[in-house]
C-alpha positions in Angstrom: 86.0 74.5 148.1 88.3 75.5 150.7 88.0 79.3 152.7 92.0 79.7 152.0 91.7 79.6 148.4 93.2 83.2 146.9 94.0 84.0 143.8 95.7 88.2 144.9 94.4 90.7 146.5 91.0 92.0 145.6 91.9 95.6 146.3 94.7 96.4 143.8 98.1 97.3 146.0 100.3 99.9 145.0 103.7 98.6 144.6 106.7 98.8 146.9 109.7 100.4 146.4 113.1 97.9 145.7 116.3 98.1 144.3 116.7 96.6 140.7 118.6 93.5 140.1 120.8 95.0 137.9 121.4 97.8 140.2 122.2 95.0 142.7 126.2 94.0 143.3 124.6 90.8 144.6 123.1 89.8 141.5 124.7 88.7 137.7 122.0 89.8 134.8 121.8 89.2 131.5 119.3 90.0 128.9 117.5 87.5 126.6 116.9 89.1 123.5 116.4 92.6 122.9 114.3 94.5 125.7 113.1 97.8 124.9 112.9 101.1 126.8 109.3 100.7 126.6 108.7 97.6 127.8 108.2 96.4 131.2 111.1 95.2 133.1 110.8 91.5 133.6 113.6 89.5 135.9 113.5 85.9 135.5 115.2 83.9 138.3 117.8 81.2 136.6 116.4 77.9 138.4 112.7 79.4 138.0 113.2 80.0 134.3 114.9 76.3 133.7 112.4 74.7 135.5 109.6 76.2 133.3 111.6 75.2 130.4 112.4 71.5 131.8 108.3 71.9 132.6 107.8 73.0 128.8 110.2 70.0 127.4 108.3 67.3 129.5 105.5 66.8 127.1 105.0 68.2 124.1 101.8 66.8 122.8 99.6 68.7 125.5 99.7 71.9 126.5 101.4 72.5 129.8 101.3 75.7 132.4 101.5 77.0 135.8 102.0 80.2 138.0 104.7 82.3 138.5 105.2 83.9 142.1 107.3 86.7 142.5 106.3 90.7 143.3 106.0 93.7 142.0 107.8 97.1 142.7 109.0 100.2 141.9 112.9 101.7 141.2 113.7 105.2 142.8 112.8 106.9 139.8 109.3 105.5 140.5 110.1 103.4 137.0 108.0 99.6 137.6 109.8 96.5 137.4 108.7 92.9 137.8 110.6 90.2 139.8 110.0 86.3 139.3 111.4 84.5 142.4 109.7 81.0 142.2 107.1 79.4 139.7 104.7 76.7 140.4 103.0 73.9 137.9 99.9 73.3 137.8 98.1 70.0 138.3 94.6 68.2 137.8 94.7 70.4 134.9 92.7 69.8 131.2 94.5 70.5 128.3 95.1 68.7 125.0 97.5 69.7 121.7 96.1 73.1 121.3 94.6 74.3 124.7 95.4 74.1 128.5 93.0 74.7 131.2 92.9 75.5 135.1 90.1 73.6 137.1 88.9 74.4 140.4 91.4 71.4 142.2 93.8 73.4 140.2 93.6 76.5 141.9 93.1 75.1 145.3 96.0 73.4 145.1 98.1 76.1 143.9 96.4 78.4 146.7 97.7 75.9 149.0 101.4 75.4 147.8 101.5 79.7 147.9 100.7 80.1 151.8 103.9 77.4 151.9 105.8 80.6 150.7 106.4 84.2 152.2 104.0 87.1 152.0 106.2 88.8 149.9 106.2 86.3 147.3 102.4 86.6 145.4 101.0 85.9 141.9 103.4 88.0 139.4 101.5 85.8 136.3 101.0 82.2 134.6 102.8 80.4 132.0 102.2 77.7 130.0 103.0 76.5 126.7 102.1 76.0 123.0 103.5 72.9 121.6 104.5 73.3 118.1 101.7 76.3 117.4 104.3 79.5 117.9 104.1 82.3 120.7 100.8 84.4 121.1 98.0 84.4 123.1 94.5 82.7 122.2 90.8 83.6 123.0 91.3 81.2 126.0 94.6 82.9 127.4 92.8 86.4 127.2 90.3 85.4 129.3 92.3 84.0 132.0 94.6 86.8 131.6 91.1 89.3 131.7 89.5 87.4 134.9 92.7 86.2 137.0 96.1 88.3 135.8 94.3 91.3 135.1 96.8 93.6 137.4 99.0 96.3 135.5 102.2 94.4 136.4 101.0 90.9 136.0 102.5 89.4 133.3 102.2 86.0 131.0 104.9 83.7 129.5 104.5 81.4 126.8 106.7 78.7 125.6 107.1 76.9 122.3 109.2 74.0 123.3 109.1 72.6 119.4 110.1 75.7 117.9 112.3 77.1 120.8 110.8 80.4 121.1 109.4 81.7 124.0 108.7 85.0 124.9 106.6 87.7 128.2 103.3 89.4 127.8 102.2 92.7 129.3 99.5 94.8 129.9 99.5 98.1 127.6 97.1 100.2 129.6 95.9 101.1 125.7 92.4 100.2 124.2 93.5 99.3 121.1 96.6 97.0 122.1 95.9 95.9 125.2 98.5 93.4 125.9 101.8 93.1 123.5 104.6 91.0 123.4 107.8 92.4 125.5 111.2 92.4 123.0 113.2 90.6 125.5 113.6 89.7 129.7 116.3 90.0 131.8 117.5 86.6 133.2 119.0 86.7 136.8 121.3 84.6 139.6 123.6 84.9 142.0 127.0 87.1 141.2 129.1 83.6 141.6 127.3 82.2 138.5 128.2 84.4 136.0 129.4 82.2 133.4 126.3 79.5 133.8 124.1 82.4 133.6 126.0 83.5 130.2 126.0 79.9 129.1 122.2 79.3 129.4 121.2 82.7 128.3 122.8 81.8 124.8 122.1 78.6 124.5 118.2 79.9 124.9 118.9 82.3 122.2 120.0 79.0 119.8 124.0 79.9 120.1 125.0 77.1 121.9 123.9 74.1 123.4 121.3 73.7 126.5 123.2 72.7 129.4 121.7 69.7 131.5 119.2 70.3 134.1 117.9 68.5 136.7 115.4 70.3 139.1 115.3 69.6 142.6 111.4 68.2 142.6 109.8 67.5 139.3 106.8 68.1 140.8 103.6 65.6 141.7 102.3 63.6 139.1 99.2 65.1 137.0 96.3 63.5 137.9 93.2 63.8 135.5 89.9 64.1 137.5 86.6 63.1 135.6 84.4 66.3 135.3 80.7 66.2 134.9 78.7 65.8 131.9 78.8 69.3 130.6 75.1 70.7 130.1 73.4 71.5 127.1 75.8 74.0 124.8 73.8 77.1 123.3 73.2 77.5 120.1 76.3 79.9 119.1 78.9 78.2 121.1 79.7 76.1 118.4 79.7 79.2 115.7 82.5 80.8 118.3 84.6 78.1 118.3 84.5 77.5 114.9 85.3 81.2 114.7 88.4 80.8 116.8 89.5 77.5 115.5 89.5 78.8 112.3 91.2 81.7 113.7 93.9 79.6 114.8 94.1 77.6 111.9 94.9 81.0 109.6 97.4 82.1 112.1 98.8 78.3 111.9 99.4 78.5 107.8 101.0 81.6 107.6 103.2 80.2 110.2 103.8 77.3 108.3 104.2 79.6 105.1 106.7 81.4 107.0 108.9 78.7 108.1 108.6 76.9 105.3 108.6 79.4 102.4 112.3 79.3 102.4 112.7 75.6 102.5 113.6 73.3 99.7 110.2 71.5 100.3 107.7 71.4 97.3 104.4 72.6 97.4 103.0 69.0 97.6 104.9 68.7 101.0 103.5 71.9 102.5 100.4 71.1 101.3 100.3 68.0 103.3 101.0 69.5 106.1 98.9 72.1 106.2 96.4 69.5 105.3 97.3 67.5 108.3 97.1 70.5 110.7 93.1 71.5 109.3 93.0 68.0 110.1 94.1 68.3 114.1 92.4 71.2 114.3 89.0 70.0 113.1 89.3 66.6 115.0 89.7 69.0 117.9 86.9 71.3 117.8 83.8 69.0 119.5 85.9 68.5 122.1 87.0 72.0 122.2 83.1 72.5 122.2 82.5 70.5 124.9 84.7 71.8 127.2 84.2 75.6 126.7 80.7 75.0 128.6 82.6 73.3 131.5 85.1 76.1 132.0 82.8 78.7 132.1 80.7 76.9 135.0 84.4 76.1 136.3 85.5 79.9 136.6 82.0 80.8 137.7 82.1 78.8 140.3 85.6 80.6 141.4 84.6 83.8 140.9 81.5 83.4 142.9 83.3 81.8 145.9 86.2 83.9 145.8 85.3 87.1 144.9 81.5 86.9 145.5 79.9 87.8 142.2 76.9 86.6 140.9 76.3 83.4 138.8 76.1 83.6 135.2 78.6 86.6 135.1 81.4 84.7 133.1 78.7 83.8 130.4 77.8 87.3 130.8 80.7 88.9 130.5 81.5 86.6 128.0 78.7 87.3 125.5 79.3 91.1 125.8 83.3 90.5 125.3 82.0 88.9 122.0 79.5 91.2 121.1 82.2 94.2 121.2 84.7 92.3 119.8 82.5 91.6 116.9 81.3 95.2 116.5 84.8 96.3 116.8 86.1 93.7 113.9 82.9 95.0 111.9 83.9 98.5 112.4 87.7 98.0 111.6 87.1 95.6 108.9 84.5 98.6 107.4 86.8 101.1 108.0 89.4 99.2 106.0 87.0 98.5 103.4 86.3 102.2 102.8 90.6 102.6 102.9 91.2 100.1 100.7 88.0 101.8 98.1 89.7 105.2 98.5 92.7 104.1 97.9 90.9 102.4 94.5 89.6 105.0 93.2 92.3 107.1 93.9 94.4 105.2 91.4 91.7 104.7 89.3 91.6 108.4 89.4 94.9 109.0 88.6 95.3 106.3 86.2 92.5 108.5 84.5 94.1 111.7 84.6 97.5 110.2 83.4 95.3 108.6 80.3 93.6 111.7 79.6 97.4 113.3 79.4 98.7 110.1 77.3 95.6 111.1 74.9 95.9 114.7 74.8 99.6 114.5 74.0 99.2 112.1 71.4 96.3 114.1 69.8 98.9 117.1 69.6 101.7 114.9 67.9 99.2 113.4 65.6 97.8 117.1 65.2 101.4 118.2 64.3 102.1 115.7 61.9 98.5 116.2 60.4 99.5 119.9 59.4 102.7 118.8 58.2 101.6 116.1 55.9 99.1 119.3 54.5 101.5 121.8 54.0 103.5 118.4 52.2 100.9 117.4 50.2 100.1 121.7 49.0 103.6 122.2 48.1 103.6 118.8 46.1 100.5 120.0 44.3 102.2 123.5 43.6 105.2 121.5 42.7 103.2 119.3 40.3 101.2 121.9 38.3 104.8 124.2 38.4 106.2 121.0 36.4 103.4 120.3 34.0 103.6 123.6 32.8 106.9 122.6 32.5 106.1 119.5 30.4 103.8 121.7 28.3 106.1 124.2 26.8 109.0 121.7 26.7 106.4 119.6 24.5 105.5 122.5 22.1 109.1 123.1 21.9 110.0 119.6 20.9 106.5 118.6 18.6 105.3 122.5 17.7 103.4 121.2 14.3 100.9 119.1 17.0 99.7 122.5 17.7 98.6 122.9 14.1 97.3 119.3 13.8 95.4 119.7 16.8 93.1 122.1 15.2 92.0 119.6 12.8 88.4 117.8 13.2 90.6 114.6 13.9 92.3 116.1 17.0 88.7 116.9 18.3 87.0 114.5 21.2 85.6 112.0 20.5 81.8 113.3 21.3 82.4 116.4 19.3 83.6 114.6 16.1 80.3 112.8 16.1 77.9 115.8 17.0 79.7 117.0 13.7 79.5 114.0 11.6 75.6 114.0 12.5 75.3 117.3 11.6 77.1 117.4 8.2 75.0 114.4 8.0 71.5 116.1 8.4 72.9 118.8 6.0 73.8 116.9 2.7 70.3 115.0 3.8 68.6 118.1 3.7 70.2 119.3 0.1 69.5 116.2 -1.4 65.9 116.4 -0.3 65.3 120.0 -1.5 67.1 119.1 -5.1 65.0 116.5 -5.7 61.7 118.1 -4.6 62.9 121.3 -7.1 63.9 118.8 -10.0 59.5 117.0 -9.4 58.1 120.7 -9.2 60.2 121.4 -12.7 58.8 118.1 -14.9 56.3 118.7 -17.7 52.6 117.5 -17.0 51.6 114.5 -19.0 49.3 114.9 -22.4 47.2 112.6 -23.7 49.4 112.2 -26.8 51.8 110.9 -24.3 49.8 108.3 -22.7 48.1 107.0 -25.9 52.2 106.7 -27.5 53.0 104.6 -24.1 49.3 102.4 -24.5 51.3 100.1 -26.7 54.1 100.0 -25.0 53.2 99.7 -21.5 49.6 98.3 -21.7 49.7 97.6 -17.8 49.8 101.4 -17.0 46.6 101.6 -17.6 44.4 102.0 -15.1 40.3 102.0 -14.2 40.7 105.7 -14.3 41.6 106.3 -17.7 38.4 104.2 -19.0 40.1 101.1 -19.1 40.2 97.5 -18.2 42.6 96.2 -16.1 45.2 94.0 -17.9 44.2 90.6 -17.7 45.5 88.0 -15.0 48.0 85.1 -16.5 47.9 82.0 -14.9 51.1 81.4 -14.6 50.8 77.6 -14.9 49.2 77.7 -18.0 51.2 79.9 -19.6 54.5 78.5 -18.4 55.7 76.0 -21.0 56.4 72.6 -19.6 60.2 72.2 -19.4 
């Protein structure tokens, strides 16, 4: 490594005071999108931002990126603005379809083309783009942004040459959001190109066509150097990246969803394709794998020789970045889970209360409708009792010899007519008994006179008592005469 490799100013410079472009008669501005009182002001030179775009356009199946040169300053109100004069690609760079990386011949050549340029003129940020995957910033870009951007004003731009968006990062100075997206830049040129400027500006913003452009250089040609086998991984280098592939690939379908939610495709064509991007994206990830290793010994090695730290302090830092990230998520993702319960039972809650209510109310109207179906059904009793009297005397006044036949044993019941037939019964029983025992106890007793006159007569009255025999037995077939 060479002695003049830099990559800014260790010490942290406070910046200089300047005039504003757009407080500048010299300069034409115009704004590309919709910058924000609270964002940083960012002014893009013309050339600088069509050569990062002709840069972007060049290849779009590989990431692409390089640095921006420029400086930071200050307005009289002491407000901080951002200039970018010039811009720089990079070269003997790694990168595939989803991730760019700076190597060590990187940055010593980029150190190199810098002293070419004034003193005035340092690092302002990096760009670099992501083909087809939308604007944001990955695991990968935060580290560079953490360990060689990591000023207040330094600033990142990211372009999606597929989609057409592109758009400026900034530092927050806040925990929480540490770096955001900007709403818009402010594009710049000279005061005589007005109308180009005006042109491009809106044919950026998908209003017109791009205009033609042709830069001056387009740069060497990228040469790929072989880099060394890459040691051993540890064991949870492949559960990160895992972790941020499939963090990738979550961000990547609800992009898809959102582009293509309003489309006329069928769910069988966006099903494909997100199939086909899990499918890049997992082809992607041992190589991904392989390669985190190397850029870790890569920006070591940097920081070691630039900046004179120890080795081992990228892994380091590293680790703890993950550790705290991953307490952080736990914490949130907690915290959210006791919201989201809350919030549960809360309805739940009320959903109770307003049942309970529902209940209570229709126990009163079915309370109400209870006592009115009583004092109904009382008054039709009174009613009906009020009538049969009614019927009653309007049937003695139409039939009044019943009342006389009703007092006959025939108009009785049933049960009483036959107590009284069983009594009459037991009565005439009773008389008949008693007359006949009276009419026994009244008869003469017998004389012997008597029973001598009946002898003759009645010879089988006799009996062993009276001193005679016993009337001799027939035999009945021998006294029978034979027919």
């Amino acid at each position: 490594m060479s002695d003049d490799m830099h990559f800014g100013d260790v010490e942290e410079a406070q910046p200089e005071q300047n005039l504003r472009p757009d407080r500048n008669r010299h300069f034409a501005v115009v704004a590309y999108g919709q910058p924000t009182a609270s964002d940083l002001p960012i002014f893009v030179d013309l050339d600088v931002l069509l050569d990062m775009e002709a840069h972007a356009a060049s290849d779009k199946t590989v990431e692409l990126g390089g640095v921006m040169l420029g400086g930071h300053y200050e307005d009289t109100d002491g407000k901080a603005f951002v200039v970018i004069s010039d811009s720089l690609r990079a070269e003997h760079y790694e990168s595939t379809k989803g991730s760019f990386k700076f190597t060590h011949d990187t940055w010593e050549k980029i150190s190199r083309q810098r002293d070419e340029f004034p003193a005035d003129m340092q690092m302002a940020g990096w760009y670099h783009t992501h083909p087809d995957w939308g604007v944001f910033l990955s695991g990968m870009d935060m580290f560079i942004c953490d360990n060689f951007f990591n000023k207040p004003l330094d600033v990142a731009y990211v372009i999606d040459p597929c989609r057409l968006d592109r758009a400026f990062f900034m530092w927050t100075g806040k925990p929480k959001e540490r770096i955001r997206r900007t709403g818009g830049f402010f594009v710049t040129a000279s005061r005589f190109r007005q109308a180009e400027l005006e042109q491009v500006v809106q044919a950026l913003e998908g209003k017109q066509a791009m205009p033609s452009y042709t830069p001056g250089s387009a740069g060497s040609p990228n040469i790929y150097v072989q880099s060394p086998p890459p040691p051993p991984k540890p064991a949870w280098e492949g559960m990160a990246m895992m972790g941020m592939l499939a963090l990738q690939f979550c961000l990547l379908s609800l992009i898809a969803w959102k582009l293509l939610g309003s489309s006329d495709a069928d769910s069988a064509t966006i099903a494909k394709l997100q199939l086909e991007k899990e499918l890049a994206v997992k082809a992607e990830a041992e190589q991904l794998a392989g390669q985190a290793q190397r850029d870790l010994l890569v920006m070591d090695r940097v920081l070691h020789e630039v900046k004179g730290t120890e080795h081992g302090l990228v892994e380091n830092y590293r680790d703890e970045t993950i550790k705290r990230k991953d307490a952080e998520i736990a914490l949130r993702n907690s915290h959210e889970v006791q919201e989201k319960r809350m919030k549960e039972f809360e309805a739940s809650l009320e959903l109770l209360k307003k049942n309970n209510l529902d209940q209570a109310a229709e126990m009163e109207v079915w309370k109400a409708k209870t006592e009115k179906l009583d004092r109904e059904r009382d008054k039709l009793a009174v009613d009906l009792k009020a009538r049969d009297a009614q019927v009653a005397v309007l049937e003695k006044q139409l039939n009044p010899e019943q009342e006389t036949a009703s007092s006959s044993i025939f108009a009785w019941p049933p049960t009483r007519r036959t107590w009284w037939y069983l009594g009459g019964g037991a009565i005439v029983l009773a008389v008949f008994g008693a007359a006949g025992y009276w009419f026994r106890t009244q008869s003469p007793p017998a004389t012997d006179e008597s029973l001598a006159a009946n002898d003759g007569a009645h010879p089988q009255l006799r009996t062993a008592a009276d001193g005679g025999s016993p009337p001799p037995k027939v035999n009945r077939d021998e006294s029978e005469t034979p027919r």
